[in-house]
N, C-alpha and C positions, 0 to 999 in steps of 0.2 A: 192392664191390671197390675198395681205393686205385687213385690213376692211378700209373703207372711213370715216377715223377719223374726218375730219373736220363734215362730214355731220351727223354722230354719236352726235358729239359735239351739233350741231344748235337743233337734235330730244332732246336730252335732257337739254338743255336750255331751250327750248320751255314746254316742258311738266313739267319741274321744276318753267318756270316761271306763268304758266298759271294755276298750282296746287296751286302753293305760291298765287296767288291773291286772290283764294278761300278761302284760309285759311286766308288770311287778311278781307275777306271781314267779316269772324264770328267771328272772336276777335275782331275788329273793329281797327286792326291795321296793315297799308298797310307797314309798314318798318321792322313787322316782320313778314309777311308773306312775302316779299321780301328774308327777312335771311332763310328763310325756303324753299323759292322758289330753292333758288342759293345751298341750301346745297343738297337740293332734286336732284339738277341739277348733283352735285357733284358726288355723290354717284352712280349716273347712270354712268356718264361716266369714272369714278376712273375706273376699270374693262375694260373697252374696252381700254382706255391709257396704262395702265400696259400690252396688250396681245399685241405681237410681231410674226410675220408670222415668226418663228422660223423652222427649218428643222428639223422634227423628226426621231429615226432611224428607216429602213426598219419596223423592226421588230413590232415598237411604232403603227405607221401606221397601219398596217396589222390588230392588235388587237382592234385600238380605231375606234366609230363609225365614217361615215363619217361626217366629219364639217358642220355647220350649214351655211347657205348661211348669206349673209349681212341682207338680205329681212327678212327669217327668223328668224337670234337672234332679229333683230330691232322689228319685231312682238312681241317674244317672253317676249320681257324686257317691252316693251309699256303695254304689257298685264300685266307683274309683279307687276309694280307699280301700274297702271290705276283700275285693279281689284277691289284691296281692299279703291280706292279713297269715298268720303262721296258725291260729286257730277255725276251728268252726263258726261261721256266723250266720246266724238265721236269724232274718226278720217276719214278725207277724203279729196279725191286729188279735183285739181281746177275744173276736171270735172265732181265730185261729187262722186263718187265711195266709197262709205265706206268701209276704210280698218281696222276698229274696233271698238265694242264698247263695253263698260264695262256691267256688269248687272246692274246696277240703271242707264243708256241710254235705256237697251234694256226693262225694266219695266216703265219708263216712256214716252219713246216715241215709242217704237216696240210691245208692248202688250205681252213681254215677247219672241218674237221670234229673231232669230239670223239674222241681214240686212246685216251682211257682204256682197258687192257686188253687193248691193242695190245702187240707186242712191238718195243719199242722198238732193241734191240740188232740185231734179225730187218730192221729198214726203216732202218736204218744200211747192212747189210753190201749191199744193194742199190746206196746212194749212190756218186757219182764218188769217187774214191781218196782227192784231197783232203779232199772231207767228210768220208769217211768216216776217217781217219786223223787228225782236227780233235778228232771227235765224240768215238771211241773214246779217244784219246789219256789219258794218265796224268795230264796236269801242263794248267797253265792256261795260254793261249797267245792272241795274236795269231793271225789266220790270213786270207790271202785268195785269193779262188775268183774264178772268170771267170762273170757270168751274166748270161742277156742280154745278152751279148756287151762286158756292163763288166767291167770289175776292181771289185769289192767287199771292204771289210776288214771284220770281225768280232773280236769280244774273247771270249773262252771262260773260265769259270770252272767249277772240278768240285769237287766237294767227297763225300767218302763214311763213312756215318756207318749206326750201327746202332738203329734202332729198334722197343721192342715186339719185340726179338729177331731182326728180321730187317732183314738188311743193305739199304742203300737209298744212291744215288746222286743227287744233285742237282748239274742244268747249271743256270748261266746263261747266254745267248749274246746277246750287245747287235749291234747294227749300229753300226758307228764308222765308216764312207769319208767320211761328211759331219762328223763330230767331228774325224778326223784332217785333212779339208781345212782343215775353221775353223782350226788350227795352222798349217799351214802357211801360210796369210795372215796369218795375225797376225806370224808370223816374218817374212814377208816385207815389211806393211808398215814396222814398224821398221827393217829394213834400208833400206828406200825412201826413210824418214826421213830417215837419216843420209846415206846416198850425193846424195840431193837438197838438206841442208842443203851439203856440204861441197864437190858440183860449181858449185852456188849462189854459192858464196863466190869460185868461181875465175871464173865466166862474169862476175861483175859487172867485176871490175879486168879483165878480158880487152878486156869493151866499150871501157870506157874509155881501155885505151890504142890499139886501135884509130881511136878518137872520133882520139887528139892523133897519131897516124900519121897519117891524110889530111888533116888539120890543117898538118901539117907538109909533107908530100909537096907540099902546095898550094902552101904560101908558097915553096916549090924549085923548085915547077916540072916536078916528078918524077909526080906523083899518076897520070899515063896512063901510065908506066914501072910500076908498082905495083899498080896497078889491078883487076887481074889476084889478085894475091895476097891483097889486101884482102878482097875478094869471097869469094875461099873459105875463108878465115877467117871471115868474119859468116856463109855458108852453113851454116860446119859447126858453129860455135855456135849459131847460132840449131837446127838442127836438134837437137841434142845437147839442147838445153834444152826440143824439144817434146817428146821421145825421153821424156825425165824427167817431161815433166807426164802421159804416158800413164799412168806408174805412180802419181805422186801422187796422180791421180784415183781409184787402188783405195785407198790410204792413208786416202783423206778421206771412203770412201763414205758419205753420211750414210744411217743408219736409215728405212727408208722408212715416209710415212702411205699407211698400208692406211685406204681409201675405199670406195666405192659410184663404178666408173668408168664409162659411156660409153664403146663401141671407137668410136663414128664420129667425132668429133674428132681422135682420134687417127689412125687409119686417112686419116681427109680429110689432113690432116699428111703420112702417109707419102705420101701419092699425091701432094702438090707436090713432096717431095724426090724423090719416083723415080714420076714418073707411067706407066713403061712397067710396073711391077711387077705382078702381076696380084692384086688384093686382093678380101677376099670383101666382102659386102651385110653392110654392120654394123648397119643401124639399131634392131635390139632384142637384140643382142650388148651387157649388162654383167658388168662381172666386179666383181672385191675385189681392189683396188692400187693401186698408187704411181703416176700414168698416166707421169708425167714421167720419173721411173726407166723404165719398163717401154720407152717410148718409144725413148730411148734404146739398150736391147738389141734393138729390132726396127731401131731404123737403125743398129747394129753388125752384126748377122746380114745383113742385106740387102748391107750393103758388101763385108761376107769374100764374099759368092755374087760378087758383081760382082768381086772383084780377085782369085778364083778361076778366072775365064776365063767364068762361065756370061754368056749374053746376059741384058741387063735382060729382055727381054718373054719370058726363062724362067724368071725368077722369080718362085713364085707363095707367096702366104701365104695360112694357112686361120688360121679362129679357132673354138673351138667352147666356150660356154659351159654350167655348172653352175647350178640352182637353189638352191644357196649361194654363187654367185659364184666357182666355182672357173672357170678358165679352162686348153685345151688349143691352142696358139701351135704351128704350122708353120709353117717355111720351109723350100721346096723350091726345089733349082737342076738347072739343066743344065751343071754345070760338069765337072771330068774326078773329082768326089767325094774321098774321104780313102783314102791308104793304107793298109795295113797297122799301120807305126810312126805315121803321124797322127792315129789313128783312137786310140791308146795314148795318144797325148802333146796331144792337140788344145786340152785342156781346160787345162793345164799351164801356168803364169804362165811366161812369158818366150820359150816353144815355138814357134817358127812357121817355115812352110817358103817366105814370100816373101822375095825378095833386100832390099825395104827395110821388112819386118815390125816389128812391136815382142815380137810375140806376148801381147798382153795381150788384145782386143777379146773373145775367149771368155770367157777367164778372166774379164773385169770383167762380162761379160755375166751370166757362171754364180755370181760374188760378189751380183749385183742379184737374180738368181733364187732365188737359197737364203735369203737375206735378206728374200722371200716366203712362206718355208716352202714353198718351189715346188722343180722340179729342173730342167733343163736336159742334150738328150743329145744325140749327133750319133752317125748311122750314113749306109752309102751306100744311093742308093735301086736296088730291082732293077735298073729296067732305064736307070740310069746318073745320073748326079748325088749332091748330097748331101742330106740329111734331118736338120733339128736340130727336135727335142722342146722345147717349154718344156712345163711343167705348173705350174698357180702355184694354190696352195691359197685355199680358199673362208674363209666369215667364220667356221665352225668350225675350230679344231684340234684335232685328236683328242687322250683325253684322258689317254691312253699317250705323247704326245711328237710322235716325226715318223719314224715306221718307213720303213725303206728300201721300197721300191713291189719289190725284187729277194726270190724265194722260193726257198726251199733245200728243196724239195720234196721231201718221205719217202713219201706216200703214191700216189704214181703212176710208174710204172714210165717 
């Protein structure tokens, strides 16, 4: 029986084109994820074009296994490609029947179990409004849900196409809250750039005519008349310029050397700077990182608990280490915790609720953490303080990317 090339053709068009917009959608460019889409498409079906129901001899026959059914190479290849995809993909018919899904589907919406044959449209209509409203929707979309008490964003790609006669639907669904942050700091350092080149340019001739003001005031006579004014000028400069080197400092992150680290060096470190803090027993605590960087966001965290109100000697760190080096970083306080809107905006470059904040110190914290392949979270603890999460990935990376640890759960009620 020939294979059903036209319908061959539409499965991998579809799956070439609905792959390609994912990919467009993380470069941030839709006409090469289209080139990508269409070559993707190619490549699928170059192979099924070239193969011809050709007659083989008795003999050929006898010895080869038997051919694969339409149903099953179409399985077969959807799975090839789809497998090693960096998004979610689930395939299924109009009336819902899931006829495949990849592992990063079945880890972010099955709980790691296999739905094949599940009804797929049936464990939708269960989900929050949102998802479900994401999921079922007509057209491709941005979209973001609250989980685990984040804000998460997602990119949705649907495409619906007719195969072997019967109609079939294919999602993509990517995690992007850590793709859309990477923009957002990139946006922001070039701003930082510029705003630091051009206040740069003012604070220098500022100094110096201050330099030739007490200079002057001196040889008059005047300079304790003035005195007064001089000072809060070099205050509010000099402040202004340390203002600017907070942000310069996310500008300049450099790339971190992921190593084989020791926490007791480091740990011994934190306990001279804040020896009231209460630290755990490190001495066969190693992880995989940058210790210098890492260092760094543990005496930023420690400082926001301390100018949060909590007492130093209720500040306590845990650490708990991976036999890949993966590391899990708390810091707990007894301060008055995060609001409502803080708790929204904490993470936020510029965000912060003290009177002489920069509101970076998270933010640079959580640029050093993702820069780990790691994440960084902050919630309040029950019974009163705050709780921020690091989680900083081992010397593997899994080899789907850096899936969001947040699950959009279909199979449990």
């Amino acid at each position: 029986m020939p294979f059903p090339q036209v319908s061959w053709l539409a499965a991998a068009a579809a799956l070439g084109a609905v792959l390609g917009v994912a990919l467009g959608s993380l470069s941030g460019q839709t006409s090469l994820g289209a080139a990508l889409g269409a070559a993707l498409a190619m490549l699928i079906a170059a192979p099924l074009l070239s193969r011809r129901p050709e007659a083989a001899p008795t003999s050929a026959r006898r010895s080869r296994p038997a051919p694969e059914s339409p149903s099953q190479a179409r399985d077969r290849i959807i799975a090839l490609i789809a497998d090693t995809a960096p998004g979610a993909v689930v395939l299924f018919s109009d009336v819902g029947t899931i006829h495949y899904s990849n592992p990063v589907a079945r880890d972010l919406f099955f709980e790691g179990q296999v739905p094949e044959g599940q009804n797929f449209i049936r464990l939708v209509s269960a989900a929050s409004a949102p998802l479900r409203e994401a999921l079922l929707g007509e057209t491709d979309r941005f979209f973001t849900l609250e989980v685990d008490g984040r804000r998460e964003s997602y990119h949705l790609a649907r495409r619906n196409f007719i195969m072997d006669g019967e109609p079939l639907t294919l999602l993509v669904v990517k995690y992007m809250t850590r793709e859309i942050h990477r923009r957002e700091i990139e946006v922001l350092k070039r701003v930082v750039r510029v705003i630091s080149h051009e206040v740069n340019n003012s604070l220098a001739p500022i100094s110096s005519l201050m330099h030739s003001a007490r200079m002057t005031a001196t040889k008059l006579g005047h300079l304790e008349k003035y005195q007064r004014m001089f000072d809060t000028i070099d205050e509010r400069a000099s402040h202004l310029r340390g203002f600017l080197e907070g942000y310069a400092a996310l500008a300049r992150l450099p790339k971190p050397q992921l190593r084989e680290t020791d926490f007791a060096p480091l740990l011994a470190q934190i306990s001279t700077l804040y020896p009231e803090v209460r630290l755990p027993a490190a001495s066969s605590l190693v992880g995989w990182f940058d210790g210098t960087q890492i260092e760094q966001v543990l005496i930023n965290l420690i400082k926001n608990a301390r100018e949060a109100g909590s007492p130093a000697s209720e500040i306590e760190l845990r650490v708990a280490t991976g036999a890949d080096g993966s590391s899990e970083i708390e810091v707990l306080d007894r301060g008055p915790g995060f609001t409502a809107e803080s708790l929204q905006n904490a993470l936020v470059p510029l965000y912060t609720t003290k009177p002489h904040g920069s509101g970076m110190g998270l933010a640079l914290s959580r640029e050093i953490v993702e820069a780990h392949k790691g994440s960084l979270d902050v919630s309040n603890r029950p019974d009163g303080g705050a709780w921020i999460r690091v989680q900083l990935a081992g010397r593997v990376v899994p080899a789907l990317g850096d899936p969001s640890r947040s699950r959009l759960t279909l199979t449990r009620g």
